[in-house]
C-alpha positions as CSV (number, residue, x, y, z in Angstrom):
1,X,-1.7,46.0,-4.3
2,X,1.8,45.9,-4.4
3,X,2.8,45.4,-0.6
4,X,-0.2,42.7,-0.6
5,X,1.8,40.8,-3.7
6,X,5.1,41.7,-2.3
7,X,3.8,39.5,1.3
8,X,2.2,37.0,-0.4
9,X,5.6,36.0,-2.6
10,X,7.3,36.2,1.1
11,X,5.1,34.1,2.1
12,X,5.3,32.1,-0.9
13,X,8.9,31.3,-0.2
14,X,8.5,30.6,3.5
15,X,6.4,27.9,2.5
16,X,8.2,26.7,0.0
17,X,11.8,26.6,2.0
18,X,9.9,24.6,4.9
19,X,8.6,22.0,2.5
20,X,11.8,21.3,1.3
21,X,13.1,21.2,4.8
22,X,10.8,18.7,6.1
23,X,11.2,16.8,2.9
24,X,15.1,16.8,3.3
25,X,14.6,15.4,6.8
26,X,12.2,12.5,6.0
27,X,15.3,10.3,3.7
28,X,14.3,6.8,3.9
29,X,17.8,6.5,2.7
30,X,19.8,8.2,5.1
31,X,21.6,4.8,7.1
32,X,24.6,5.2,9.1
33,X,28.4,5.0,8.0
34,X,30.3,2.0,9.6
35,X,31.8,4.1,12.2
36,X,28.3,4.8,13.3
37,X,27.1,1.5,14.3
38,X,26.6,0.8,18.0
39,X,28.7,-1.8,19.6
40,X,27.1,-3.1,22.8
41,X,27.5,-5.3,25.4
42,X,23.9,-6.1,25.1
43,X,24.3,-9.5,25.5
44,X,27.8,-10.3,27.5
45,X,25.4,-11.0,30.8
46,X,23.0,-13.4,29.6
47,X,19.5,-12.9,28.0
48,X,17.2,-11.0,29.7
49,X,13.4,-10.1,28.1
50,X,11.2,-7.2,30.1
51,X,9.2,-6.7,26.8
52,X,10.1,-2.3,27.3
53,X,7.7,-2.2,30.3
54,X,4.9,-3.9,28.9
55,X,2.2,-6.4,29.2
56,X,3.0,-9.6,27.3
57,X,0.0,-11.2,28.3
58,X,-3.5,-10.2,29.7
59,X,-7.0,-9.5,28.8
60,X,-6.4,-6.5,26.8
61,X,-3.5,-8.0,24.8
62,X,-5.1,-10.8,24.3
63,X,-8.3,-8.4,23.0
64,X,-5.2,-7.0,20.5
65,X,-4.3,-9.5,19.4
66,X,-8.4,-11.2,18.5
67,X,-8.3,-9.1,15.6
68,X,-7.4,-10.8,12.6
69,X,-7.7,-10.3,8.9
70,X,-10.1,-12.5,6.6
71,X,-9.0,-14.5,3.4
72,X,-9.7,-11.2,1.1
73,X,-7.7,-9.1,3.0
74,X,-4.6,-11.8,3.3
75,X,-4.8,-12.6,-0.2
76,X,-5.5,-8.7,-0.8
77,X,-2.3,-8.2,1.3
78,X,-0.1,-10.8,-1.1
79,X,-0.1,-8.2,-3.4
80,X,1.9,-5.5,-1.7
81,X,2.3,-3.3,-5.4
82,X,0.2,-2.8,-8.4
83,X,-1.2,0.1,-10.1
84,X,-4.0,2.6,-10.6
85,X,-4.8,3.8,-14.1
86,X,-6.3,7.4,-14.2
87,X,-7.6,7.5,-18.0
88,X,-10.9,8.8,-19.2
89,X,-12.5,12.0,-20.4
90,X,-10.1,14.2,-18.3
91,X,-7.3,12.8,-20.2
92,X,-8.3,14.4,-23.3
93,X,-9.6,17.8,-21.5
94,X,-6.5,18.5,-19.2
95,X,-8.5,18.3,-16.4
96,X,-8.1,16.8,-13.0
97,X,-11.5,16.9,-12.0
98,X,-14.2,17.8,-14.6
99,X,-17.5,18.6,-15.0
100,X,-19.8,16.1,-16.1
101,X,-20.7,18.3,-19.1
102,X,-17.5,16.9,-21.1
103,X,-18.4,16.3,-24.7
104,X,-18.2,12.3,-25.7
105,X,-16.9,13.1,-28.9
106,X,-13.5,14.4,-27.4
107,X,-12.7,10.8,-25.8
108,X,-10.7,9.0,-28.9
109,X,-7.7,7.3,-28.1
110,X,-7.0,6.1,-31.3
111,X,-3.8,3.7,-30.3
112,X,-5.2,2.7,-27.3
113,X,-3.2,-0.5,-26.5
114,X,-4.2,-2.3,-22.9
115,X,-1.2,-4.5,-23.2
116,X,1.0,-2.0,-23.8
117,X,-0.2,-1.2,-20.3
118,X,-0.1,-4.2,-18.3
119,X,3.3,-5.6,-19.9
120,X,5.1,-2.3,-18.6
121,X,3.2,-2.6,-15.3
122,X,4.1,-6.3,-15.1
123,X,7.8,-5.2,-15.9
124,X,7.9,-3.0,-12.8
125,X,6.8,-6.1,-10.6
126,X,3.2,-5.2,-10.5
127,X,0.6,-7.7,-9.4
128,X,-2.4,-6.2,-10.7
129,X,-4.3,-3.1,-11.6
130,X,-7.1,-1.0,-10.6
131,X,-9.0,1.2,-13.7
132,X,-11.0,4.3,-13.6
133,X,-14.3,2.8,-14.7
134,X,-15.9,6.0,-13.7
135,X,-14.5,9.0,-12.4
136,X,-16.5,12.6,-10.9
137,X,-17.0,13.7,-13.9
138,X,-19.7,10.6,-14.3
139,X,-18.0,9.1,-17.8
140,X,-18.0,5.4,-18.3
141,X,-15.0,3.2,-19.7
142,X,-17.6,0.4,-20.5
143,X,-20.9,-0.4,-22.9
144,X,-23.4,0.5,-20.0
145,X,-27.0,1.0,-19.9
146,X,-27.0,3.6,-16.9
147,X,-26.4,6.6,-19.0
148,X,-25.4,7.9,-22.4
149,X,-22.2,9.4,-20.7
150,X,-19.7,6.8,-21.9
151,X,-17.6,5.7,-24.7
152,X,-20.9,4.5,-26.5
153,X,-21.3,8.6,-27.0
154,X,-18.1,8.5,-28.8
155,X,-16.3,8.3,-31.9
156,X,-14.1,5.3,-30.4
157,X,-14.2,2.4,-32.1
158,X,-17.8,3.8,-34.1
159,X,-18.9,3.9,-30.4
160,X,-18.6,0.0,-30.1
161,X,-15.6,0.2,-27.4
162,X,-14.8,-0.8,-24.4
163,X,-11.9,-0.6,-22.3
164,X,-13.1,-2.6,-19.4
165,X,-13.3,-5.2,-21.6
166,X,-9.9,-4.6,-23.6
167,X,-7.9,-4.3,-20.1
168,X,-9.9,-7.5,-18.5
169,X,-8.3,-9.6,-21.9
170,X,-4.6,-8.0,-21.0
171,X,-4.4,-9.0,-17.5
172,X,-5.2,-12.7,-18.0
173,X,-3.0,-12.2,-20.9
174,X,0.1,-10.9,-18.3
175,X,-1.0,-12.7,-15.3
176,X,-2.3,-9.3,-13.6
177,X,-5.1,-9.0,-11.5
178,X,-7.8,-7.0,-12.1
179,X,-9.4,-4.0,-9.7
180,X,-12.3,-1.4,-10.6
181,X,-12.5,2.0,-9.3
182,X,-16.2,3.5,-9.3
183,X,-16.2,7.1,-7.6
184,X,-19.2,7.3,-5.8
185,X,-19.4,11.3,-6.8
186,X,-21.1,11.5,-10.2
187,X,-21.4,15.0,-11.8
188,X,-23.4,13.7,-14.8
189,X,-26.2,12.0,-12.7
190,X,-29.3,13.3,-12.5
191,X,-30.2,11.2,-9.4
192,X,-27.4,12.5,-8.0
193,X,-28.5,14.3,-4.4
194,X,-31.5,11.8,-3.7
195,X,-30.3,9.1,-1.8
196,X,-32.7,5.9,-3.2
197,X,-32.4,6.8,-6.6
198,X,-28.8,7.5,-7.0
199,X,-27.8,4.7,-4.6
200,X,-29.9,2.5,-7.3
201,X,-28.0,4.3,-10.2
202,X,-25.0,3.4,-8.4
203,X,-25.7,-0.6,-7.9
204,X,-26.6,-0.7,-11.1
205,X,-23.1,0.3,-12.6
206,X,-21.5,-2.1,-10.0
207,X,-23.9,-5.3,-10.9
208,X,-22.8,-4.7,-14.8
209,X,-19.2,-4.5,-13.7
210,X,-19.1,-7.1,-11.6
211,X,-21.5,-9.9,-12.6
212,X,-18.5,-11.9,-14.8
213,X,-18.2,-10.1,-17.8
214,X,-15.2,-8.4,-17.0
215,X,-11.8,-9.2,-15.3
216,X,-9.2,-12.1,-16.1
217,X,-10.8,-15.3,-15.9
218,X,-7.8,-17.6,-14.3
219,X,-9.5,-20.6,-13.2
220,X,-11.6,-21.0,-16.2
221,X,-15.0,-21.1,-15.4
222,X,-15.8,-18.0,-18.1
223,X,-16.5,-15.6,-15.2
224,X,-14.0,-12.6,-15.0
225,X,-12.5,-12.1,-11.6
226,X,-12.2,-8.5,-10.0
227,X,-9.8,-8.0,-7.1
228,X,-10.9,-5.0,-5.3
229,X,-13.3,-2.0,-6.3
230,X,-12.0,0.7,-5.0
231,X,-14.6,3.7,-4.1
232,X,-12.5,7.3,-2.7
233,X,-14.0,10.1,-0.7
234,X,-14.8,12.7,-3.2
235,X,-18.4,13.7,-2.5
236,X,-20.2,17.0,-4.4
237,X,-20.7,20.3,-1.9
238,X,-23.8,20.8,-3.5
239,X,-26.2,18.3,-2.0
240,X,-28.6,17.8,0.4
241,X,-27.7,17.4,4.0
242,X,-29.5,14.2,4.6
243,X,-27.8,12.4,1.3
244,X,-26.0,9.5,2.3
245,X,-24.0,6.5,0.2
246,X,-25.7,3.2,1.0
247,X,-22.2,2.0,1.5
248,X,-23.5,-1.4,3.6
249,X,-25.5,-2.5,0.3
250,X,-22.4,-1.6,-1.9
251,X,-20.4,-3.8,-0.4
252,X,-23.3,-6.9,0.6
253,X,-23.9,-6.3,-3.5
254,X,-19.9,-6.7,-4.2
255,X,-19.2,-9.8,-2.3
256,X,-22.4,-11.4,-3.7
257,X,-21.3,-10.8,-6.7
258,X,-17.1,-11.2,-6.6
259,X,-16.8,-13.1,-2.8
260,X,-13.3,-12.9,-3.1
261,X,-13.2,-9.2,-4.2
262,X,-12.0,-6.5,-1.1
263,X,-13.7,-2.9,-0.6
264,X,-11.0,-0.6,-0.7
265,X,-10.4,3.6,0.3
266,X,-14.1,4.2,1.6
267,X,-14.8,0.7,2.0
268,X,-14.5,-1.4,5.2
269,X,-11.7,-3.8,4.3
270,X,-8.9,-1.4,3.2
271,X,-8.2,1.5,4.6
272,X,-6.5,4.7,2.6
273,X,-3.1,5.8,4.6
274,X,-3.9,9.5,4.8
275,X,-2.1,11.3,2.6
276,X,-1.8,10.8,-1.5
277,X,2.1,11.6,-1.2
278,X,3.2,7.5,-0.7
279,X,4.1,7.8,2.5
280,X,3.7,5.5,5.3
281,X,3.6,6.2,8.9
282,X,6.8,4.9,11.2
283,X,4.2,2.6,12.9
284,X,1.7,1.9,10.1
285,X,-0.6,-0.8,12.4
286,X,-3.2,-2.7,10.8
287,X,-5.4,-3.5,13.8
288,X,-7.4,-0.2,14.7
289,X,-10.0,1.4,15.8
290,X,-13.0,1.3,13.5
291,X,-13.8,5.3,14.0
292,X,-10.3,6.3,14.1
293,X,-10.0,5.7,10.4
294,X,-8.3,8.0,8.5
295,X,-10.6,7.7,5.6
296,X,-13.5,9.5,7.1
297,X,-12.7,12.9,5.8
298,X,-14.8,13.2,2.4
299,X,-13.0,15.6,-0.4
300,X,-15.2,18.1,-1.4
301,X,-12.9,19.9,-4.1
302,X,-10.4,19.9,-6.0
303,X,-8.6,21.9,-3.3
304,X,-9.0,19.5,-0.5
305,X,-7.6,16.5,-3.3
306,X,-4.3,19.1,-3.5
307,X,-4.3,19.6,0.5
308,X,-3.9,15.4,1.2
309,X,-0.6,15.4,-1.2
310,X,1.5,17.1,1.8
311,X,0.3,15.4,4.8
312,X,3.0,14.4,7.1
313,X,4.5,11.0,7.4
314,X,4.0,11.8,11.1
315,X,-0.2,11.8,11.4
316,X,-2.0,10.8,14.0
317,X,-1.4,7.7,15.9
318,X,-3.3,4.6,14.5
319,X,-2.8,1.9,16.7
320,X,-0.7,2.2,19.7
321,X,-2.0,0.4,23.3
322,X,-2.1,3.4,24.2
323,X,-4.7,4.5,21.6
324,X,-6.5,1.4,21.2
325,X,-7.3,1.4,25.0
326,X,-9.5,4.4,24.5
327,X,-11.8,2.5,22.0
328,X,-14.0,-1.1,22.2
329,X,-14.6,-1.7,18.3
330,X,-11.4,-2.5,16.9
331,X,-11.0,-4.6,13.3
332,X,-8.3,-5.2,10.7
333,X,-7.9,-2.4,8.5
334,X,-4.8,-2.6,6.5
335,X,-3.6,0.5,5.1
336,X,-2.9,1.0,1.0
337,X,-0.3,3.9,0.1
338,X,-2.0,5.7,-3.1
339,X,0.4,7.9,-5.0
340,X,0.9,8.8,-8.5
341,X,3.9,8.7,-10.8
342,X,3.5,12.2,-12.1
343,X,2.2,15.3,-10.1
344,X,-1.3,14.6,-11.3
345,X,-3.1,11.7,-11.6
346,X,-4.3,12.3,-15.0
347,X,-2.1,12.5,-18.2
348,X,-0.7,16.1,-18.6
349,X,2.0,16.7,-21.1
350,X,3.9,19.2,-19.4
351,X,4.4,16.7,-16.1
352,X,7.8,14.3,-16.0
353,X,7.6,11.1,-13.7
354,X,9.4,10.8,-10.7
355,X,13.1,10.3,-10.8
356,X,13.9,6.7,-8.9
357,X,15.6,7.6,-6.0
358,X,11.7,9.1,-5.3
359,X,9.9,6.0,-6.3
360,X,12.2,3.3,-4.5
361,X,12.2,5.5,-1.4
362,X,8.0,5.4,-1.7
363,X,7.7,1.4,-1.8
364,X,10.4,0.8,1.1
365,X,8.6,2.9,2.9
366,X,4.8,1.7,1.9
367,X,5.7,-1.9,0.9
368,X,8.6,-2.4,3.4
369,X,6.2,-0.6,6.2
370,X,3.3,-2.6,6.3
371,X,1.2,-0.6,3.1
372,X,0.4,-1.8,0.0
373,X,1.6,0.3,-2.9
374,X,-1.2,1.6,-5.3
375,X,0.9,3.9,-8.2
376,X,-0.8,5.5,-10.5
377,X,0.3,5.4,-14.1
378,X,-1.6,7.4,-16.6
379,X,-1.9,6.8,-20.1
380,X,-2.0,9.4,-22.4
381,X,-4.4,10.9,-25.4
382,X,-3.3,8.1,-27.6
383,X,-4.1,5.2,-25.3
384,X,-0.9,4.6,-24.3
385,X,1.8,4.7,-21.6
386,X,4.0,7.6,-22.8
387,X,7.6,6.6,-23.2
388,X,9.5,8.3,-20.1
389,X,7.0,6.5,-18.1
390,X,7.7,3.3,-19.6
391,X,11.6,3.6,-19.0
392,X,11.6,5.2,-15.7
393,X,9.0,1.7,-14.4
394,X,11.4,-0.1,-15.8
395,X,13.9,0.7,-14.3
396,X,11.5,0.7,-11.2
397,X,11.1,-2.9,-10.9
398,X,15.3,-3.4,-12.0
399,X,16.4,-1.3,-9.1
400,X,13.8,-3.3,-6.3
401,X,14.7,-6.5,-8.2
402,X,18.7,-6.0,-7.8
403,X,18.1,-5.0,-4.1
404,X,17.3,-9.2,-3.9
405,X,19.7,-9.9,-5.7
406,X,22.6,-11.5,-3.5
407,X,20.0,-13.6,-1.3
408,X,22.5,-14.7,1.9
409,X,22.1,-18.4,2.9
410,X,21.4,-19.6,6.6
411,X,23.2,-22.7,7.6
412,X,22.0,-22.5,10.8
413,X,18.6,-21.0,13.2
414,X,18.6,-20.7,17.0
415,X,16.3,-19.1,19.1
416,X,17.6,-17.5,22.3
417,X,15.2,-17.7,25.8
418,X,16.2,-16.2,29.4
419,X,16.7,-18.9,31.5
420,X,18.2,-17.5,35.8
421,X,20.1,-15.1,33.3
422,X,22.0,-17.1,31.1
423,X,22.4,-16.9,27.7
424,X,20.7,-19.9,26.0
425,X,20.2,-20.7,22.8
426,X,18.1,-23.7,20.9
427,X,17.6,-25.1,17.5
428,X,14.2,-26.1,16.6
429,X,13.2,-28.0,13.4
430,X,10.4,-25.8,13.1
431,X,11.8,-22.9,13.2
432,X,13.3,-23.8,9.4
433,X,9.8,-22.5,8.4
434,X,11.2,-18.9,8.6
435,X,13.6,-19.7,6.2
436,X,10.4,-19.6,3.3
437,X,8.3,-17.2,2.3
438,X,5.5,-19.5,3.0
439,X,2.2,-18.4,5.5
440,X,3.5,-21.0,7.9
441,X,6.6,-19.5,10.0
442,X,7.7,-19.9,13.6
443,X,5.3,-19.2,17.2
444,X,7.7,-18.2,20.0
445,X,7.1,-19.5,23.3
446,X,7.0,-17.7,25.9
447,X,10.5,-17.0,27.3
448,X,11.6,-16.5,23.8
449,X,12.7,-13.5,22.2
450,X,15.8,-13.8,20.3
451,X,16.7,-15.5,16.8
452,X,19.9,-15.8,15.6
453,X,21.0,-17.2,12.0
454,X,24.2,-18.4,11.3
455,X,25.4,-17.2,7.7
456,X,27.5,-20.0,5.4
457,X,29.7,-17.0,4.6
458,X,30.3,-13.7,6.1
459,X,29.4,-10.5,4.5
460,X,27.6,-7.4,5.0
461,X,24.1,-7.1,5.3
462,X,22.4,-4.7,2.8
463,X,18.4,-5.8,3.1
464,X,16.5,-7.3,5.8
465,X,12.9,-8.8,5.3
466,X,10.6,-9.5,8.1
467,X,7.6,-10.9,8.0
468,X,4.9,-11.7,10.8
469,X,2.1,-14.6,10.5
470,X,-0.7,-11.7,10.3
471,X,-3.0,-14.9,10.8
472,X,-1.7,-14.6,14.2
473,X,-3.2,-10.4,14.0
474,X,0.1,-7.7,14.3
475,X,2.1,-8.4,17.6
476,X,5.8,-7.1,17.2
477,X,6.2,-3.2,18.2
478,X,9.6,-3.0,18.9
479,X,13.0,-4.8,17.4
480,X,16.1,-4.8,16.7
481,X,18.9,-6.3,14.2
482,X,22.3,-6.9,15.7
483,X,25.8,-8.6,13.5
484,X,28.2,-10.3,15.3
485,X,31.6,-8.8,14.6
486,X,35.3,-9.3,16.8
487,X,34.8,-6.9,19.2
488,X,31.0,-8.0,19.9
489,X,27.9,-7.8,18.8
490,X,27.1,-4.7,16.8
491,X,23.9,-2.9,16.5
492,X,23.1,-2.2,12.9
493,X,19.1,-1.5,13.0
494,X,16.1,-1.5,14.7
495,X,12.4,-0.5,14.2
496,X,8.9,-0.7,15.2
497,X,6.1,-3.0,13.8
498,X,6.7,-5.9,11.5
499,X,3.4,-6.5,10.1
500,X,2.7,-7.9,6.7
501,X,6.3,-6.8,5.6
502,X,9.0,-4.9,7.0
503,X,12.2,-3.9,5.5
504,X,15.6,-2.7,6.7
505,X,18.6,-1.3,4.5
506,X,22.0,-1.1,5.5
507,X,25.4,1.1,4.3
508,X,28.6,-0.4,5.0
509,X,27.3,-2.7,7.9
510,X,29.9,-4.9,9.8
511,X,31.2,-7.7,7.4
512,X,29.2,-10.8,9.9
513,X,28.3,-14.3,9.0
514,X,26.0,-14.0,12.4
515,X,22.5,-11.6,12.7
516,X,20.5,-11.5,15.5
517,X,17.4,-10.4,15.9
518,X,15.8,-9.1,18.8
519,X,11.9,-8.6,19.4
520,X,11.9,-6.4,22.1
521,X,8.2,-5.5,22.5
522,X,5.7,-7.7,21.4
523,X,1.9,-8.0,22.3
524,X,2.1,-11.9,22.9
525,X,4.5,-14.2,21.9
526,X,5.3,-13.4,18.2
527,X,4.4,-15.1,15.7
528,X,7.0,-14.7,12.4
529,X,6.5,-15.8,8.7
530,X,9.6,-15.3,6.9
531,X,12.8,-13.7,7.1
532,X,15.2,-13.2,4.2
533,X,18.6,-11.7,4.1
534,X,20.4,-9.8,1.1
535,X,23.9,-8.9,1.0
536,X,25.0,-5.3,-0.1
């Protein structure tokens, strides 16, 4: 016994010294020193565009580029952060995935205070929030008629509570949109194992959730609005093989009943990123194959849920030519970076949130990578945000917000074209569009591929924002940003896709009142939305 504990703390450490290896080499922050920076001579010969080798144009680009997103998923897609709250019975056991033989008289969270909630969450420049409604263990937030399971069963409020309600009346309140998570997995339902009568069960919850009663009503019309509902992979190992989620009906039933509400994790309209660790792939692409999803893989314990919080940054390819040529159904499937703001996703006393450094480096590398951020902020036994929480959000949504806070001005925008080899550069009233955040940017033609702004001062670039017209479907794979310094133009940064958003940080970049950027692989002309420059 003692040789087999003696190898397994061995093995222990090994384990332990390569995660912190691989998680010292993936540093969103680690940019290059001023003496790093390339200069070139990139451009002393005249433009020249061979988009890296590939096709700009042809039937299979032009098959890339047909996939576009609808009006859910490009409003969805506005969003780009807002929150998850994990609170329900597991709060008050300790678990993170119970039973569905919890006791209703332990839920009482006697302070419970839902704007507390959203006016932190609105602090830290959220956008909206998704509640645990349900989770596995089957308990309901709401007055529901599906089962006794819920906080009618408890000592809440003389069993008259509901937090549904009580959150839907704080987000109009804070201008926050509303989201409902409903895990499929139900641990307290009897029907649970026979397909028809559970997949009824399960409509049922959604049609009382749904039907107007909750969610912030902003235009008015006394019918609350819900944004997404959000339904993960967690599916009992105890079940028939033929039982099946009726996930077509689930979602026909949600956009009958909220047409502007998106399907997201399982569903069809927004795809989970892979890994519960908030991070982003390099190349996180949007348009994909419908089977090559990373969101097939149900969770079947509480095990597997532990696995997906170490998945590399570097999984499997989504949506390279290369990839895409293999398959025929392709759609828009944007991806949505889940992570939580503690180790757990439930309330645990013992757990600290995540110092900043951690949680600026996860939304530059979700929001800034073409993901939406979903971070989960639990509140505790008392109802409420506990206060280390509060602060650290805080200063969340300072430390973003200062990163926009020296926004450089553009006197001037010229796009650059190849024309027998010489550099040539135009102005373009239209392409003043980039200049606003705005859906309506700038279409390059087709010998364009070069945009230069001319700063009203010089100074040194700290944050890049790029943004394509995903109208238009994802086009740019391959860019780069250049600064104009004496000795020539200097490259400070380059990247792969654009998408929805992409951002860039610099250290100590050449002092330039001239940035150029460079698509040098695109699928099509590109089609940009916005670009916005901060200094450092």
């Amino acid at each position: 016994m003692k040789k087999l504990s003696v190898l397994a703390l061995m093995l222990l450490i090994c384990v332990l010294a390569a995660t912190l290896s691989a998680c010292t080499q993936y540093d969103y922050f680690e940019r290059p020193e001023e003496h790093d920076y390339v200069k070139g001579h990139e451009f002393d010969e005249g433009f020249g565009n061979t988009n890296n080798g590939y096709a700009k144009d042809g039937k299979e680009v032009e098959r890339l580029i047909s996939v576009v997103p609808s009006e859910r998923q490009l409003d969805y897609m506005e969003l780009e952060y807002y929150n998850f709250i994990h609170f329900g019975m597991n709060t008050f056991t300790g678990d993170e995935w119970g039973s569905g033989e919890e006791d209703p008289d332990d839920f009482d969270p006697e302070e419970l205070n839902t704007d507390q909630w959203c006016e932190t969450l609105k602090a830290s420049g959220s956008k909206g929030v998704i509640i645990t409604a349900k989770h596995h263990d089957g308990f309901c937030l709401w007055q529901t008629s599906t089962t006794k399971h819920s906080v009618a069963s408890s000592p809440w409020k003389d069993g008259k509570g509901d937090v549904i309600a009580d959150l839907s009346k704080s987000c109009e309140k804070y201008g926050l949109k509303m989201g409902i998570y409903l895990s499929p997995w139900d641990m307290n339902a009897e029907s649970y194992g026979d397909t028809e009568a559970y997949n009824e069960f399960y409509m049922a919850q959604l049609t009382e959730l749904l039907s107007g009663k909750y969610g912030p009503d902003f235009d008015g019309d006394g019918k609350g609005e819900i944004f997404c509902v959000w339904m993960d992979g967690a599916r009992g190992e105890e079940v028939p093989a033929d039982f099946e989620y009726h996930m077509d009906e689930w979602e026909d039933l949600i956009w009958t009943l909220q047409p502007d509400c998106v399907a997201a994790n399982m569903g069809s309209e927004v795809r989970w990123v892979g890994n519960e660790a908030g991070i982003a792939r390099e190349s996180e692409w949007s348009v994909v194959s419908r089977g090559n999803a990373a969101n097939q893989e149900f969770q079947g314990s509480e095990e597997d849920a532990e696995r997906l919080q170490s998945v590399s940054a570097e999984a499997e390819d989504m949506g390279s030519r290369e990839l895409l040529a293999k398959y025929q159904d392709l759609v828009w499937y944007p991806s949505e970076t889940d992570v939580s703001i503690r180790k757990g996703w439930f309330y645990h006393w013992n757990q600290s949130p995540k110092d900043l450094e951690h949680l600026m480096q996860i939304y530059f590398t979700s929001v800034g990578g073409n993901s939406s951020l979903l971070l989960n902020v639990p509140p505790n036994k008392d109802g409420l945000i506990a206060d280390k929480d509060v602060k650290r959000l805080t200063e969340f949504g300072n430390a973003v917000q200062a990163t926009k806070e020296r926004a450089l001005e553009v006197e001037k925008i010229a796009v650059g074209y190849a024309e027998n080899g010489a550099e040539t550069m135009r102005e373009k009233e239209g392409l003043k569009a980039l200049l606003n955040t705005d859906r309506d940017g700038y279409t390059f033609e087709s010998d364009e591929y070069i945009l230069d702004l001319h700063l009203k001062e010089k100074a040194s670039l700290g944050r890049i924002d790029l943004r394509e017209d995903t109208r238009s479907s994802q086009r740019v794979e391959l860019f780069e940003v250049w600064v104009e310094t004496e000795s020539g133009w200097t490259l400070i940064g380059d990247s792969t896709i654009i998408g929805n958003r992409r951002i860039l940080l610099f250290e100590n970049a050449p002092a330039s009142d001239r940035v150029r950027i460079v698509i040098r692989q695109s699928r099509s002309v590109p089609v940009l939305r916005s670009i916005e420059l901060y200094a450092a």
